[in-house]
C-alpha positions as CSV (number, residue, x, y, z in Angstrom):
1,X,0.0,0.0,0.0
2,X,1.2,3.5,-1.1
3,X,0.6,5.3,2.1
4,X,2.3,8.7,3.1
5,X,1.1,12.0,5.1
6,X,1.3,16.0,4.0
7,X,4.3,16.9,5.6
8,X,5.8,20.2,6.3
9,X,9.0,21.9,4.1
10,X,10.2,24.2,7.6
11,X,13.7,24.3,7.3
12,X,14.8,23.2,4.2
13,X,12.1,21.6,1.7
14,X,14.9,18.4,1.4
15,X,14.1,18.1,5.5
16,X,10.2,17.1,4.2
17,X,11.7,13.8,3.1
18,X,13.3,12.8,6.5
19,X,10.2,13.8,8.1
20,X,8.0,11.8,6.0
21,X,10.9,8.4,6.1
22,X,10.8,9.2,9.5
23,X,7.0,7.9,9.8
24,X,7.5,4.8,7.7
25,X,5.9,6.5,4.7
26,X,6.3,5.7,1.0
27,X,4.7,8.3,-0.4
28,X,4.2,11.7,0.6
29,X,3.0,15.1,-0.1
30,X,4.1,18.6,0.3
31,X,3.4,22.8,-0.1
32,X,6.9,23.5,-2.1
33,X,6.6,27.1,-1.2
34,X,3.8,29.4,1.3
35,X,0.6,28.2,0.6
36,X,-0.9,31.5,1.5
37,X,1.6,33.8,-0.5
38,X,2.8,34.3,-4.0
39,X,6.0,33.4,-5.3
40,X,8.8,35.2,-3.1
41,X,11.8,32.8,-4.1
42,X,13.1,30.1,-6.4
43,X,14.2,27.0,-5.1
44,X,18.0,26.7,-4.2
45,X,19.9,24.5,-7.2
46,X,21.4,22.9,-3.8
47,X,18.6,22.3,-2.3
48,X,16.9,20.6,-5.4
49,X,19.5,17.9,-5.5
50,X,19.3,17.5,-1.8
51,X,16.0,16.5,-2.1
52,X,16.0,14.3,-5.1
53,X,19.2,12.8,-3.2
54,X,17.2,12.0,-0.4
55,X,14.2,11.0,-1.9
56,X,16.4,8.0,-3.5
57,X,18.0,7.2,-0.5
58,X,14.3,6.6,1.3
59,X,12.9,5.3,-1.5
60,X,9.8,8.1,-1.7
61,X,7.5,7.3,-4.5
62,X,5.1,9.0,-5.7
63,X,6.1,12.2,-4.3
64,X,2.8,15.3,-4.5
65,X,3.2,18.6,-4.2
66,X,-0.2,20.8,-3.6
67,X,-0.7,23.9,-4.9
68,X,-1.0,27.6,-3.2
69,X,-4.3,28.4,-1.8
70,X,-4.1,31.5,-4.1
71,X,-4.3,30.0,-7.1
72,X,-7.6,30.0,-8.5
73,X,-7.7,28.9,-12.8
74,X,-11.7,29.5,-12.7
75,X,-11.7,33.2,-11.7
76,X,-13.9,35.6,-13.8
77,X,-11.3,38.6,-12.6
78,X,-8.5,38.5,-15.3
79,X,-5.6,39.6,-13.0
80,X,-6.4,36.9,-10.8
81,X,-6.9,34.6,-13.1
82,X,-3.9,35.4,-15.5
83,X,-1.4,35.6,-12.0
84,X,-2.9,32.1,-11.1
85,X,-1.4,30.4,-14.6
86,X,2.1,32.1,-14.3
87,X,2.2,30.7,-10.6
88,X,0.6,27.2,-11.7
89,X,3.6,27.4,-14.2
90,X,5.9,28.4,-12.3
91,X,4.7,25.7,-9.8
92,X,4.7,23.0,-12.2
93,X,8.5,24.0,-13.3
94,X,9.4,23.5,-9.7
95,X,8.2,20.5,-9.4
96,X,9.9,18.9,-12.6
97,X,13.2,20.4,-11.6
98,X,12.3,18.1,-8.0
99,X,11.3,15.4,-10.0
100,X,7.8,15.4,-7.7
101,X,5.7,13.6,-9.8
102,X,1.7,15.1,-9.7
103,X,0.6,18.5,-8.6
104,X,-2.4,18.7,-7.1
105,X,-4.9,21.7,-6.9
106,X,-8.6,22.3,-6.1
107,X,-11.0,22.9,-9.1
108,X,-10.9,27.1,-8.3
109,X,-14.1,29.1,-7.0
110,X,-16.6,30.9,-9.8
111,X,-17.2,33.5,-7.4
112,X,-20.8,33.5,-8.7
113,X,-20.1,33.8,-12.3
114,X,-21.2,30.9,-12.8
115,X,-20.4,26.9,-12.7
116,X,-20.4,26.7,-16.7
117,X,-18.2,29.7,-16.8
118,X,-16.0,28.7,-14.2
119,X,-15.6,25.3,-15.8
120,X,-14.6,26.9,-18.9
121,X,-11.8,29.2,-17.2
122,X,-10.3,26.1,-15.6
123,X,-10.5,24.1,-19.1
124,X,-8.6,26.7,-20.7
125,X,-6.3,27.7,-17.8
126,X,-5.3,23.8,-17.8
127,X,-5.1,23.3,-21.7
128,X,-2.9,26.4,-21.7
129,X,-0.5,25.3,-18.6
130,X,-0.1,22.1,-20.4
131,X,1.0,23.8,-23.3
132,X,4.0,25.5,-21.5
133,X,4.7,23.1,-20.0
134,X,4.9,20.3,-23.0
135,X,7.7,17.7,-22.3
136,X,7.5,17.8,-18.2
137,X,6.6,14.4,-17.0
138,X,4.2,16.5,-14.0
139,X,1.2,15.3,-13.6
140,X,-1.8,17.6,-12.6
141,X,-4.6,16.2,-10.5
142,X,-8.2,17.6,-10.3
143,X,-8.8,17.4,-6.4
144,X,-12.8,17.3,-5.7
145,X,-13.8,19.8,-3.2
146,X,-16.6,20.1,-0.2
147,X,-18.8,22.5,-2.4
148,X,-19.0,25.7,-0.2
149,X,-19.4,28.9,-1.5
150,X,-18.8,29.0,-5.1
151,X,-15.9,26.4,-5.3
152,X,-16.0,24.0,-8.1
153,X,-15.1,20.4,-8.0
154,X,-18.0,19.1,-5.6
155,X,-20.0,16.5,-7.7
156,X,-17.6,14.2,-10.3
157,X,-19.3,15.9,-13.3
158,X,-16.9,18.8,-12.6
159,X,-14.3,16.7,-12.9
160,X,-15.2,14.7,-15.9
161,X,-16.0,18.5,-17.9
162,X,-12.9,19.6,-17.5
163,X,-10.9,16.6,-18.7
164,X,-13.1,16.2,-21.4
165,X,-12.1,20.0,-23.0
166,X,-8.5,19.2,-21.9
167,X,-6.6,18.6,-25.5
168,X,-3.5,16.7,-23.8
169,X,-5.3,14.0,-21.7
170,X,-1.6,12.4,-21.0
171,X,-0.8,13.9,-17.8
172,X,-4.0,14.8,-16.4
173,X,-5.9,12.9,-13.6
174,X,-7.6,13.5,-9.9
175,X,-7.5,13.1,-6.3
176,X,-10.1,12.1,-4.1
177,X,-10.5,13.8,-1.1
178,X,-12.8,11.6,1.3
179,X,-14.0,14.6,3.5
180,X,-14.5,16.7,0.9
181,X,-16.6,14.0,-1.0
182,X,-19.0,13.2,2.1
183,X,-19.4,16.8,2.8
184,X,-20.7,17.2,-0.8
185,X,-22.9,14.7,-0.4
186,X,-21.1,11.1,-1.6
187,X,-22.2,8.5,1.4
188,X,-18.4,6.8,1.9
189,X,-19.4,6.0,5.6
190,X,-22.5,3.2,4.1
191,X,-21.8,0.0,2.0
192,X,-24.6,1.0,-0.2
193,X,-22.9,4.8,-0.3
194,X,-19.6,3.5,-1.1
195,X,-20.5,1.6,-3.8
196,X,-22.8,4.4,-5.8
197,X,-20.0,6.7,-4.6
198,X,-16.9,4.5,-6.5
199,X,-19.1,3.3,-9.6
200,X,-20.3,7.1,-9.4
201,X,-16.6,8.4,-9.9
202,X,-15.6,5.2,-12.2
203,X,-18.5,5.9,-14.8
204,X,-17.9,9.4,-15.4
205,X,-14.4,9.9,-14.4
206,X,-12.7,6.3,-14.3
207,X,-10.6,4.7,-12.1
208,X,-7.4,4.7,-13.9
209,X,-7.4,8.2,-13.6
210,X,-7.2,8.1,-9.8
211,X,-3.8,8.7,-8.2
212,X,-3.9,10.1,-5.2
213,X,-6.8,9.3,-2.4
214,X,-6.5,12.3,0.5
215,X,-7.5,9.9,3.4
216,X,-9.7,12.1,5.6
217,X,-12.6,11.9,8.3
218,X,-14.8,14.5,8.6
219,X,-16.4,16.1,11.6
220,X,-19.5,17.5,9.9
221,X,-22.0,15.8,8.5
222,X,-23.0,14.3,4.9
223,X,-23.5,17.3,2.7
224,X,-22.9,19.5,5.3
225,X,-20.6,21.1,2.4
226,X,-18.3,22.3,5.2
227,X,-14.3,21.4,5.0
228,X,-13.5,20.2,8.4
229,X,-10.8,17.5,8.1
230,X,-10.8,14.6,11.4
231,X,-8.5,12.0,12.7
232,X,-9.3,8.5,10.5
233,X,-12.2,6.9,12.7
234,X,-12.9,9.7,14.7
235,X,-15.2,11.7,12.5
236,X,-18.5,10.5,10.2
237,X,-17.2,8.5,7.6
238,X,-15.8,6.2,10.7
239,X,-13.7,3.0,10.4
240,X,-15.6,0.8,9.0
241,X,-16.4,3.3,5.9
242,X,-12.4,3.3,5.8
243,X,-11.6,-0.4,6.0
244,X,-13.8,-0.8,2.8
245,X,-11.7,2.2,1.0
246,X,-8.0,0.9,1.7
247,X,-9.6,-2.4,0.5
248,X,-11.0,-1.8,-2.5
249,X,-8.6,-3.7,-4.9
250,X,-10.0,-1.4,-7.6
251,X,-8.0,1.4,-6.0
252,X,-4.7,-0.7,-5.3
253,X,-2.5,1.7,-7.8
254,X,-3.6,4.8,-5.9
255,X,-1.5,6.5,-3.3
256,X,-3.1,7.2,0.2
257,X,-1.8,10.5,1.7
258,X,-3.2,11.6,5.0
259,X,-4.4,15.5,5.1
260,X,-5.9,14.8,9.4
261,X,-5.4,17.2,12.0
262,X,-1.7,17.8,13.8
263,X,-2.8,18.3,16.4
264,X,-0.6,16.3,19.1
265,X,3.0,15.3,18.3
266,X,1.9,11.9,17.5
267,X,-1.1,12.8,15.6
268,X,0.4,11.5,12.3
269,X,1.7,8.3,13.7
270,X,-1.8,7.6,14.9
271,X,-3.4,7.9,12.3
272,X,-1.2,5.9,9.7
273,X,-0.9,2.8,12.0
274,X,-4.8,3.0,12.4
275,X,-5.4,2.8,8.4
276,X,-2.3,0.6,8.9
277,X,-4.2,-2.1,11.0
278,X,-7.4,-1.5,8.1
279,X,-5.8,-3.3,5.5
280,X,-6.0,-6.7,5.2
């Protein structure tokens, strides 16, 4: 099983890789710069092959780096939206020169304009990012969101729009996020939900597009459309709604990266030796 955490860059970003070896992970994901700023600095050449040197020595595979918060590729205000393409650029540059191997980044908020215009703006913000960026081996994963306020990316027809308009399908997948997906609505905690949830996201997406699961509970309640991430078993979607996820043989290939609270020291350890003890 491909199972990692989000783990922090402090330091140096090279230092996320001994913090993510450090809790047995295989896999792991990462903000390559301030989430909540622009662009202030370019990587260090030394620090790139720091990283890539110990990412071989740990054996870290896939590796996922997650966009800025800032960037939004379905804004109707131009500035905003022309700014979020340099940075996704610039973003997806970084990550080659890392050799991470998908970026990951929420569908972008309308902001009331519209869910067919929004759709749009991300279809040709992504069609034009993959044109500048012909020749990288970066992937870029549509993550599904909760649905609140005017944020795209909450029902898997989102999803399945934009890839269709994309012209170069070749490096272009998703993630699913499991507390964003019960929050908009998809029942993962049932047997019954599960099942309409995965055939759901198989017919209109399909599976072999899936490569990265954000294991999450979720403290509020189905469609609540609220983002509030919980410990694995401690929220709605519980263990048992878990334990048929991490089991699914249909989702093998996918990587598991945990996105749950830090709250304790320990937190993370917790939480990956109780999916840990889930799989059979």
């Amino acid at each position: 099983m491909l199972l990692g955490v989000h783990v922090s860059i402090a330091g140096h970003i090279y230092e996320s890789i001994n913090r993510a070896a450090a809790l047995g992970c295989n896999t792991m994901q990462i903000f390559s710069r301030d989430p909540q700023q622009w662009r202030k600095a370019k990587i260090k050449p030394e620090d790139v092959e720091e990283f890539q040197s110990r990412r071989r020595k740990y054996n870290i595979s896939p590796v996922f780096i997650h966009v800025p918060y800032l960037i939004n590729l379905a804004s109707p205000y131009n500035i905003l939206y022309q700014g979020s393409i340099r940075a996704y650029i610039e973003d997806l540059r970084e990550a080659d020169l890392l050799g991470a191997d998908y970026i990951v980044t929420h569908m972008g908020s309308h902001k009331e304009s519209g869910e067919e215009k929004g759709i749009n703006r991300i279809t040709q913000a992504v069609n034009k990012i993959l044109d500048k960026t012909r020749g990288m081996k970066v992937g870029v994963l549509l993550e599904n969101t909760s649905g609140s306020g005017s944020w795209l990316g909450y029902k898997f027809e989102h999803q399945k729009q934009v890839i269709d308009g994309i012209e170069d399908k070749n490096r272009v997948g998703i993630c699913l996020d499991t507390c964003h997906a019960y929050a908009a609505g998809y029942d993962l905690a049932s047997p019954e939900g599960y099942k309409k949830t995965i055939s759901e996201l198989d017919r209109l997406v399909g599976l072999k597009l899936l490569k990265l699961v954000h294991i999450n509970d979720t403290a509020d309640k189905l469609g609540s459309r609220r983002d509030r991430h919980e410990h694995i078993g401690k929220g709605n979607i519980k263990l048992a709604g878990f334990k048929r996820l991490v089991n699914d043989s249909r989702l093998k290939d996918a990587a598991f990266i945990l996105e749950t609270p830090k709250d304790s020291d320990n937190a993370d350890l917790i939480n990956l030796d109780t999916v840990r003890k889930l799989k059979k």
